[in-house]
N, C-alpha and C positions, 0 to 999 in steps of 0.2 A: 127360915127361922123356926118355922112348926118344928122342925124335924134335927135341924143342927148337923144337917147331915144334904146329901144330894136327893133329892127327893123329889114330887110331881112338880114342883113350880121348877125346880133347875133343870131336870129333863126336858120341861117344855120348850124354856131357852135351847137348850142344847139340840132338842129336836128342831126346833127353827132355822137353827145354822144349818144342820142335816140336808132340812131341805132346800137353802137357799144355794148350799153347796150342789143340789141335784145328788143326793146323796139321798139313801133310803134305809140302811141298816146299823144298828149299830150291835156289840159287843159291854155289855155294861161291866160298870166298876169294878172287880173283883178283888181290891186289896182289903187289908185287914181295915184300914182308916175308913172303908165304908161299909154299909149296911148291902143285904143283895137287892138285886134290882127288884126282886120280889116279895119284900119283907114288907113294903111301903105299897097298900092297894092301888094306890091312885096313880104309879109309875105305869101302872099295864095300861090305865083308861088312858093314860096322856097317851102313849103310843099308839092306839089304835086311832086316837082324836086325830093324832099328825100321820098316820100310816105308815108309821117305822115300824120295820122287820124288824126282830129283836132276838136276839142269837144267841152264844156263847162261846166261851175263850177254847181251844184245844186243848183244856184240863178240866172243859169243866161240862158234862156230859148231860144228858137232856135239862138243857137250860136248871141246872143247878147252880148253886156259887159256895164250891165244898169249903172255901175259910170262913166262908161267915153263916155257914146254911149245916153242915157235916159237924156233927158235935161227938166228941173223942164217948161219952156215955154210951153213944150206939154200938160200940163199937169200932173194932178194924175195918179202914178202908178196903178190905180185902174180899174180892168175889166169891173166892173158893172157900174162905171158913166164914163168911159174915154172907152169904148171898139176901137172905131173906129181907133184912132190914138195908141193905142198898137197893134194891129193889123196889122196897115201896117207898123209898129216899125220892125215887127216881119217878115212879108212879104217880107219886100225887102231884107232882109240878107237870108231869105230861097231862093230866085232868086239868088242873089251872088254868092250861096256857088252853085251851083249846077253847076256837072261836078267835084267836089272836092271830096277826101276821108273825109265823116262829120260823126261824131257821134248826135244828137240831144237832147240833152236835153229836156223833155220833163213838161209839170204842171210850177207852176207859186208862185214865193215867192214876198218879195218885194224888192225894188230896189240894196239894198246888203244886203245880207247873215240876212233879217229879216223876221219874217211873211209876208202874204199874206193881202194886204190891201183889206178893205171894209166888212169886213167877221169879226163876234165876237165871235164865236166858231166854233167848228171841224163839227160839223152841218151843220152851215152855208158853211163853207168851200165845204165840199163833193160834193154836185152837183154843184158847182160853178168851182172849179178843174176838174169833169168830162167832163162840158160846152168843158171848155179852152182846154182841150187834143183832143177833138172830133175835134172840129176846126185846133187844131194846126197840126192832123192828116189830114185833108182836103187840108190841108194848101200842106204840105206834097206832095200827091197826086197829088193835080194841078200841083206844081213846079217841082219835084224832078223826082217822081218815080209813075203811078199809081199803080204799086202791092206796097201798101205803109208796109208789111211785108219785103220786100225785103232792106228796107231805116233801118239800126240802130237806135234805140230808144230807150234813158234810162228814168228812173224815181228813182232819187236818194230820197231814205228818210231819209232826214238829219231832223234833231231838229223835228220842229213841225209837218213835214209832215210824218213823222212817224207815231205820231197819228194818223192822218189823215189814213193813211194805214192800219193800224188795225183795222180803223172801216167798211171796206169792201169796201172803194172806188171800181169802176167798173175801171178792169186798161185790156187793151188791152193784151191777152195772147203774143203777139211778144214782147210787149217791155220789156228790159231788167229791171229787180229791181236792185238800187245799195244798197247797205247795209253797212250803214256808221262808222265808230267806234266814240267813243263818243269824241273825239280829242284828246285823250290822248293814244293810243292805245290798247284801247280794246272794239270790233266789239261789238253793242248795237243788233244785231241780227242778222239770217244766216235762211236759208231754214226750211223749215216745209218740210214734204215728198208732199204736197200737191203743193207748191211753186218748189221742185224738176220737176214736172210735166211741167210747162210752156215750150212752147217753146221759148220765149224769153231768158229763164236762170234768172242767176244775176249773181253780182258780189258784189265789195268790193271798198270801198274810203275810205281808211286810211290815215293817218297823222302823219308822222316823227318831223311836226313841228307846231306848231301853234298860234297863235295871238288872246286872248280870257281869257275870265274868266275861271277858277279863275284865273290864272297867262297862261301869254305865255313863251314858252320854244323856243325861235329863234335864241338864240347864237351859243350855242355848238350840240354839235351831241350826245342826252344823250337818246334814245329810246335805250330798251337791247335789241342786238339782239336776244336774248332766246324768249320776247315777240314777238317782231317783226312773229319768227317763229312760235312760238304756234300758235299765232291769226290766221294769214295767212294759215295754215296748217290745221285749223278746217274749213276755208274757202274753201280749196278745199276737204277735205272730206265731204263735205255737199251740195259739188259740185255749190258753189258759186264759179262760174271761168270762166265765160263770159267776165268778163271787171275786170281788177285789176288796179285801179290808186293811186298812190301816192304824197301825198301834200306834197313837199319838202320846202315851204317858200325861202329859199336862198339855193343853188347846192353845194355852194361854203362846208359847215361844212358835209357835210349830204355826202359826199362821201361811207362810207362803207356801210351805214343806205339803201342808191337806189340801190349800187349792190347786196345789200343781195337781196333784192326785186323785183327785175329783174330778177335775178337767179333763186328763186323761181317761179316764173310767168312763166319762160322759162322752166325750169325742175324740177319741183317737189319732183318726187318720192325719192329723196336721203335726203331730208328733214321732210319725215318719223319720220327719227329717230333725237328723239330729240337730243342726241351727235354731230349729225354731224355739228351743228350750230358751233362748235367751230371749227371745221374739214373746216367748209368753211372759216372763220376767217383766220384760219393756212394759208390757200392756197392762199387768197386775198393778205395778208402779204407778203407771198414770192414770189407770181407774181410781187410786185412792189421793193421789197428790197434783194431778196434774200432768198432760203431757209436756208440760214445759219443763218440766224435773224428774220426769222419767227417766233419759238417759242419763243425768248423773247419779240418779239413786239404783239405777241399773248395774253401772260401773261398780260401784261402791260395794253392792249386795254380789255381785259376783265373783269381784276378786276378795271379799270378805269368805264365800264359800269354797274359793280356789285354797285360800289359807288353813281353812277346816278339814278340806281334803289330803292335804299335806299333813298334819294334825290338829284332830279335834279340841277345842278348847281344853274341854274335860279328860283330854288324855295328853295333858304336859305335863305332868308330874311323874311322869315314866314309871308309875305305880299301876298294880293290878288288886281284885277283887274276886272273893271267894277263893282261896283265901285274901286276906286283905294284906299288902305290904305297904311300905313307906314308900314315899316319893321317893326318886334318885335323880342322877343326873339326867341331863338329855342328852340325846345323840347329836346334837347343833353341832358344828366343831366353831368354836372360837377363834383358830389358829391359822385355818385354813382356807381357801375359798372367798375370801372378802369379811371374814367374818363372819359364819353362815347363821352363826345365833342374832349378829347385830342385822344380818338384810333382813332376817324375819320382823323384829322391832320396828326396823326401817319404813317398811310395806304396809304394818300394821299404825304405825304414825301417821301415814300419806291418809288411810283410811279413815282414821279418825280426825285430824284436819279438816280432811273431806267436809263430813257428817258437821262440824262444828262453824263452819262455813256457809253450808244448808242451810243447819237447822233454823237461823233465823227467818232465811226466805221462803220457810214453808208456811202457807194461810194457816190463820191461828187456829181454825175451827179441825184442820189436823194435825196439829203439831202436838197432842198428845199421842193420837196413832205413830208420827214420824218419830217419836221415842221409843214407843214398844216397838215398833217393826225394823227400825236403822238402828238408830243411835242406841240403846241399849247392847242390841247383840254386837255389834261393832267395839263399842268402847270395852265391853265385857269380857270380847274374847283377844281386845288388845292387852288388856290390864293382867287376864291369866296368865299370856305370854312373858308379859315382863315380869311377873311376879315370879315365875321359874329362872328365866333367862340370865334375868339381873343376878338371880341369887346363886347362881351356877359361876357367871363372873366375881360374883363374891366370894365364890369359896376358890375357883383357879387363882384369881387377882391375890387373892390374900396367900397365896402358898409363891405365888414369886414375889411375896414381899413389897408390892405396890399401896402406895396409901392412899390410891381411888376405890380399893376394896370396899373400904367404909361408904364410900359412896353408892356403889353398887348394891349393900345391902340397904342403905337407904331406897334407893330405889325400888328398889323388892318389895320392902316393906308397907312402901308406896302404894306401890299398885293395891295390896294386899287391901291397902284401907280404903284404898279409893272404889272398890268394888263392893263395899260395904255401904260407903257412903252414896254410890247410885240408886244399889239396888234397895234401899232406906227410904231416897226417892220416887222411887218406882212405886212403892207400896204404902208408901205416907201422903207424897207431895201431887206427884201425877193425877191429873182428871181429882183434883183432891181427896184423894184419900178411896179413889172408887176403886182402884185394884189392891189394898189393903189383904197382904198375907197369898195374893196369886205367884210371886215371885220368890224365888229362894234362892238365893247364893250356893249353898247348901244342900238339893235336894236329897243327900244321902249324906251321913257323918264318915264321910270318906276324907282320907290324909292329901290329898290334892286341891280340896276346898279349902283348908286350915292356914292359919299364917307360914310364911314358911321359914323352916329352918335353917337359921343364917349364919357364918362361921365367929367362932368366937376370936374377932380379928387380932394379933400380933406380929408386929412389924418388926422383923432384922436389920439393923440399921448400917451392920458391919462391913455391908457388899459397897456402901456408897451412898451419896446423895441422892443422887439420881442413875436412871440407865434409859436404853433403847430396847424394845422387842419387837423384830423382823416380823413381819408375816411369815408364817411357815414354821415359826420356834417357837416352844412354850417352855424355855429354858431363858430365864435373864442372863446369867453369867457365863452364858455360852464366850469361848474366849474366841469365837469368829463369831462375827453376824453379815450374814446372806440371806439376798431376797429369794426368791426362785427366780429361775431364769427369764428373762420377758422374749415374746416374740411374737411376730404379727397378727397371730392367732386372735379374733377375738377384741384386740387392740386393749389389753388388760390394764391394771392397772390393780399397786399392791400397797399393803399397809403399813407403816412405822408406827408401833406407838413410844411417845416418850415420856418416859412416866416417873413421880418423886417417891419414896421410901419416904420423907419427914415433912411435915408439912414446916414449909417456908417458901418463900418466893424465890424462883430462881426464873433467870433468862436464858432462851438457847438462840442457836444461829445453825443455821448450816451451809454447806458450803460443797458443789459436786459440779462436774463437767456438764457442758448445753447441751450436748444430746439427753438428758437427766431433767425431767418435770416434777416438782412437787408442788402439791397444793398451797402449802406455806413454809419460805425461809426461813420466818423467824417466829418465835410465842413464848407464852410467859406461864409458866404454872405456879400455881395459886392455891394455898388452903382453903378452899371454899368446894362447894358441891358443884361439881363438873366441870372443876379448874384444875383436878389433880393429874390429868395427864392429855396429853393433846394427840392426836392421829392424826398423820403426815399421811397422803395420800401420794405414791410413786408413780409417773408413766414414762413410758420413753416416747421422744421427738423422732419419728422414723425417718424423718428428710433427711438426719443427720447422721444415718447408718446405712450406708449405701448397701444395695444388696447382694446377698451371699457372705454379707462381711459379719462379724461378731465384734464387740465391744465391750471391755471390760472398764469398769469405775467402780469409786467409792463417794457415797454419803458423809462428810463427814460432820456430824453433830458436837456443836462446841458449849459447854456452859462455866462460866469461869477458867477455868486452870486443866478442865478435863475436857477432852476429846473422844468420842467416840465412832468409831470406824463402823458401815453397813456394806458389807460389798454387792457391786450389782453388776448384773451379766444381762447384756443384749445381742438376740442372735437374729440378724434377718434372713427370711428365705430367699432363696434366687428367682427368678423371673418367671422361672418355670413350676413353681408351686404355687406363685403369688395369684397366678391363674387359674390352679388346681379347682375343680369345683366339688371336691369330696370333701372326708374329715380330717385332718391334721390332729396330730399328735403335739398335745401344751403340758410339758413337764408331766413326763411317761404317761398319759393318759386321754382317751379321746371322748369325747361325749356328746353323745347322739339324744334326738329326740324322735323314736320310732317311726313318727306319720312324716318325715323330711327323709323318705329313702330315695336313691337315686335312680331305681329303678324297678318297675316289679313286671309280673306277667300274671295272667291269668288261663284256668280251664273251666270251658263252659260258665254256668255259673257262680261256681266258685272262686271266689278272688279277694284280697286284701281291701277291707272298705275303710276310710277316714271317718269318722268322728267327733264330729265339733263342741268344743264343749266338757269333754271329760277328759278325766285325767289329770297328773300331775302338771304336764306339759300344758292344758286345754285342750290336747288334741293328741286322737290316738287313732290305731289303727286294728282291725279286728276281721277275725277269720269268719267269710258268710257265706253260702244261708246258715241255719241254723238248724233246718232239718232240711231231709230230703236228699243225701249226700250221703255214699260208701264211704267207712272208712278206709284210708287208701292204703292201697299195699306199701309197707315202708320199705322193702325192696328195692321200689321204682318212684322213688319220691323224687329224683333229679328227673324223671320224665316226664311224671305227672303231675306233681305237683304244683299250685300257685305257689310262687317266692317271691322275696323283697330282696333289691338288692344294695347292698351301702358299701362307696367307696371311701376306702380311708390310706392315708400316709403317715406310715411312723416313724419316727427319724432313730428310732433306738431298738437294735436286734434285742429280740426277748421273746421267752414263749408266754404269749398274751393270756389273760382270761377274759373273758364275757362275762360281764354282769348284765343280765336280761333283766328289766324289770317289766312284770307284766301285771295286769288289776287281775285282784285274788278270785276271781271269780270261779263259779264250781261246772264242772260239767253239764253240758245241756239236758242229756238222760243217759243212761246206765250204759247208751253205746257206744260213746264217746268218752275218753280220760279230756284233758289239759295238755294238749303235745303240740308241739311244734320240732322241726330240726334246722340246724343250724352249721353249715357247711363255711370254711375260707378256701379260698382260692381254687373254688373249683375241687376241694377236696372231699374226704369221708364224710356226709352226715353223720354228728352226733343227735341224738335224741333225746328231746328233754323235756319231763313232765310234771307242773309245780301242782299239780293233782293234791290237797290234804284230805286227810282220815278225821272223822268227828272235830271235839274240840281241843285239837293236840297245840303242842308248844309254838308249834310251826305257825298254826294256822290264827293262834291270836296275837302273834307277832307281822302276819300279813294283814289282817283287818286292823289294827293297830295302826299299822300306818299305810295302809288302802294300798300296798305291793305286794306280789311274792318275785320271789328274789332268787334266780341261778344262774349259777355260775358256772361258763364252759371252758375248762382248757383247750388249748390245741395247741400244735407243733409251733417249736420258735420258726418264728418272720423275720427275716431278714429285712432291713431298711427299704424302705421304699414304699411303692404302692401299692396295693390288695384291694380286694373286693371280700366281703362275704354275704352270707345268702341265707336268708331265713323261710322254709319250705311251712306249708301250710298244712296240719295235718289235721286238728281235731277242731268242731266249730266253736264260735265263743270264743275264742284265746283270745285276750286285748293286749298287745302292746303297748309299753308307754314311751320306755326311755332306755338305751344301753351305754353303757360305762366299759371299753374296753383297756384294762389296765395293763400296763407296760411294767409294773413295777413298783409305783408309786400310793395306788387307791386302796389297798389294806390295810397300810399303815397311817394311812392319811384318810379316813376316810368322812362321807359326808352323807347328810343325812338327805337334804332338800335337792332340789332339783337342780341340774348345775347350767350354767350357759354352752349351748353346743359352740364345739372346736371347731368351727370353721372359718374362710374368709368370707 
């Protein structure tokens, strides 16, 4: 209240969590909306009262804070024509702080979080940054400390000055390297054994949350902590673990996200193993609610963050930033796959069910925590989804002329309000009125937060009262309607909708052969909200298609005086594939989840290890160690190399592609790319490296949706069965999932993770 601002009484709070966290440094405020951490005397006294180290951001150089401290009067941020007056910018806060626990930021960006002015390449740059550290080392010396080793010194290489570090700047063996992850969390680089060597060490500046192109993720708490672990766990086996800090943006969401993080910093060793990440989960849980509700609040929180990883709340409006575009559609396919936009809805229903089930039997004296911690982020980042989802079905629905379109933007709209109306309670009603203005629907006036854009509905009435749409068409007046083929793959099972153009009541019936299951013969649609079309769910009765044999029927759909015809094809396999224990081929396409290979091998050390816990899938699989390893001759990759191997059967001659998908992550250090090869039947390795360059198109297209994505041709396959072979080249490649398409996944394609094609 003194200050209207963060100041020594909110630091002291914030320094309490610090330490109850076992945490000892922090990074202060640096946006415009606050004052510097130095402006306010009594911030320095709280930190020394609590013993918090107290540092600065990678832009902002001997504990300066150039947006609120850097006044455009003095001049250009620029060393070469402005030296004098940065200089003593920079001099009198190195005086300040002394006598204080400081970390020092060391080298020089520009005024916030941009390049280095005066300088037009990384050339130019080098000796210009080596000037600046010499001095700022002197600087150092005079004021501080003369054994200027004895003074903490970092040099974080965020964005550009990264480059700049790879081209062999001269960096003082004490000062620490931080090693930044690329904002999205996953570390853009970690030690060489040569960088092991320093005495300074290094460390690690991660990001739970961030503010930035392509999109920022600042609302909800949506980093898996499966990543969270890997990342941070290749960090300290690479013995990056001098300095661990963490970019939280706002405390408030980011609760489970910093004790994981801290925990780790503080004890490592039990973080090993990649399980135990859920194991910490369980335990966080029932430290605050109880262990009789830990496991379900475990469940809920993990497949809530399995959802996140798939896509972040804050990145469903298929919109980007800096520049800023509009929302567009999503990549969901509607059409396809069971509906791949409604299973996310689906998943995301069970979740909040869940929570809504709970929440009453959680003790009263937390049942405001069990709203910020569950039930907000849950319900929040269910309501996002449908707030696009629906309104994506609003505008397909409305273009084939259905009159549940309306309903669908209702829905939208829905959700829209109803994320208004929580988050209202969250900051009005919750702990009454104690988190007032902590939460924002909103934290950026970005077009994915906004109401959204819903079509301006009109309905054709000329095609008919009513119709049917297959799964697989998103054409109504197709003059054939076919399902895709069923077969025992899987044991699937596919969608009808049948839907009205006017609203009036009408009654349907149907009528198809007993090898033919549907979920319901008969229903009624109805002018009302989520009366206007009904989903007939399709299976076949396999008793009654003996094997080897195919079966052909129709559906047929009656409502008054019209009939309409669905054709269905059922093929069963023979005896001798029913037994197969590889992947089969379901309507041209087969689909794997990387860590279920059939078979792998290893050399020496190096071998394909499982991963519990991450990934699309939960579970992946990943090229290790991580150092300490030649890179191998790819010559002789069929001899030496560790491979994976997956058997599969396709019923359809075709020259196949591989869709690999693997987590975007970046190369371990500078001697390693992203490779791995990828051989069938014993044939050519191809070679294939999803390695990105800076912040290209590519690469925020894979952090986007936590994959990078390629695709291998190779020679048509004849029917039958195959093997192919994934060889081991570079460390760090993670596996997730492969799509090998027959024909069919281009044109069809899906965005979410699919069910593997096996028996």
């Amino acid at each position: 209240p003194e200050t209207g601002d963060i100041g020594p009484k909110t630091y002291a709070k914030i320094f309490e969590l610090l330490l109850r966290l076992k945490a000892n440094l922090i990074w202060p405020a640096m946006h415009p909306s606050t004052k510097a951490f130095y402006h306010y005397p009594g911030n320095k006294k709280v930190a020394a009262d609590y013993a918090i180290v107290v540092g600065s951001s990678h832009a902002e150089p001997m504990l300066r804070n150039n947006v609120g401290e850097w006044d455009k009067s003095m001049g250009d941020f620029n060393y070469i024509t402005n030296k004098e007056k940065i200089y003593n910018y920079w001099e009198s806060r190195v005086k300040e702080s002394k006598g204080n626990d400081a970390i020092y930021t060391m080298g020089m960006r520009g005024v916030h979080d941009s390049g280095m002015e005066g300088v037009k390449s990384v050339a130019e740059a080098i000796p210009l940054l080596e000037k600046i550290i010499e001095e700022q080392r002197d600087m150092l010396k005079k004021h501080v400390n003369s054994n200027i080793e004895a003074i903490p010194q970092v040099f974080t290489v965020y964005k550009e000055v990264l480059d700049i570090y790879d081209r062999n700047i001269k960096l003082a063996d004490d000062i620490t390297v931080v090693w930044p992850d690329d904002n999205y969390g996953y570390i853009q680089r970690l030690n060489s054994e040569k960088e092991n060597k320093r005495s300074g060490g290094s460390g690690v500046y991660y990001h739970a949350s961030y503010w930035g192109r392509p999109h920022d993720y600042l609302w909800l708490s949506s980093t898996h902590p499966g990543l969270l672990r890997e990342e941070m766990m290749k960090a300290y086996e690479t013995k990056s673990d001098r300095l661990w800090v963490l970019n939280v943006g706002d405390i408030k969401p980011l609760e489970h996200n910093i004790q994981l993080f801290m925990d780790m910093a503080y004890r490592a060793e039990p973080f090993k193993e990649s399980s135990y990440t859920k194991t910490h989960l369980k335990n966080w849980a029932g430290n605050i609610f109880g262990v009789d509700k830990a496991e379900k609040i475990t469940g809920i929180l993990w497949k809530y963050y399995q959802l996140a990883f798939e896509r972040r709340p804050e990145f469903m409006g298929w919109s980007q930033t800096e520049p800023t575009t509009q929302t567009n559609y999503s990549d969901y396919n509607h059409f396809h796959y069971g509906d791949e936009a409604q299973r996310r809805i689906d998943e995301y229903e069970k979740l909040v069910a869940a929570v809504k089930i709970l929440r009453p039997q959680i003790n009263s004296k937390d049942a405001d925590a069990f709203y910020q911690l569950v039930y907000y982020p849950v319900v929040g980042a269910s309501l996002m989804t449908k707030k696009f989802l629906y309104r994506d079905k609003a505008h397909l629905y409305s273009a084939q002329n259905r009159a549940s379109s309306k309903d669908f933007a209702a829905l939208s709209q829905q959700a829209y309000e109803d994320i208004v109306k929580e988050t209202e309670y969250y900051n009005t009603q919750l702990a009454n009125g104690k988190w007032k203005y902590m939460m924002s629907m909103m934290p950026r006036d970005l077009p994915v937060y906004k109401t959204p854009e819903l079509p301006n509905i009109s309905i054709d009435k000329s095609r008919g009262v009513w119709d049917v749409l297959p799964e697989g068409s998103s054409i109504s007046w197709e003059a054939v309607h076919s399902l895709p083929a069923f077969n025992p793959t899987g044991n699937k099972k596919y969608f009808i909708d049948i839907f009205t153009r006017e609203d009036r009541i009408l009654n349907w019936t149907a009528v198809y052969a007993n090898w033919i299951i549907l979920s319901q013969r008969s229903g009624s649609l109805k002018p009302e909200t989520g009366k206007r079309q009904n989903r007939v769910w399709v299976s076949i009765d396999w008793s009654k298609v003996p094997s080897g044999n195919r079966k052909n029927g129709k559906i047929y759909f009656k409502s008054g005086d019209q009939t309409i015809e669905v054709n269905v094809g059922a093929n069963n396999t023979s005896d001798e594939l029913a037994a197969y224990k590889g992947y089969i081929e379901d309507n041209r396409l087969i689909s794997i989840h990387a860590s279920n290979f059939s078979r792998k091998t290893e050399n020496g050390n190096r071998k394909w290890s499982i991963i519990n816990g991450l990934g699309t899938t939960d579970n992946v699989i990943e090229a290790l160690p991580l150092q300490g390893i030649q890179t191998p001759n790819l010559e002789t990759l069929k001899e030496n190399a560790p491979y994976l191997e997956y058997d599969f059967y396709n019923s359809t001659p075709a020259k196949p592609v591989f869709n690999i998908y693997t987590l975007p992550t970046h190369a371990v250090n500078p001697t390693y790319s992203m490779r791995y090869g990828i051989s069938v039947d014993n044939g050519p390795v191809k070679i294939v490296d999803f390695k990105t360059l800076g912040r290209s198109e590519e690469w925020k297209q894979n952090i986007l949706r936590n994959n990078a994505i390629r695709k291998v041709e190779t020679e048509a396959l004849s029917a039958g069965k195959h093997t192919f072979r994934i060889y081991m080249i570079d460390p760090g490649v993670i596996l997730d999932r492969i799509i090998i398409d027959f024909g069919a996944f281009e044109t069809k394609k899906a965005y979410s993770v699919l069910p593997e094609t096996k028996n």
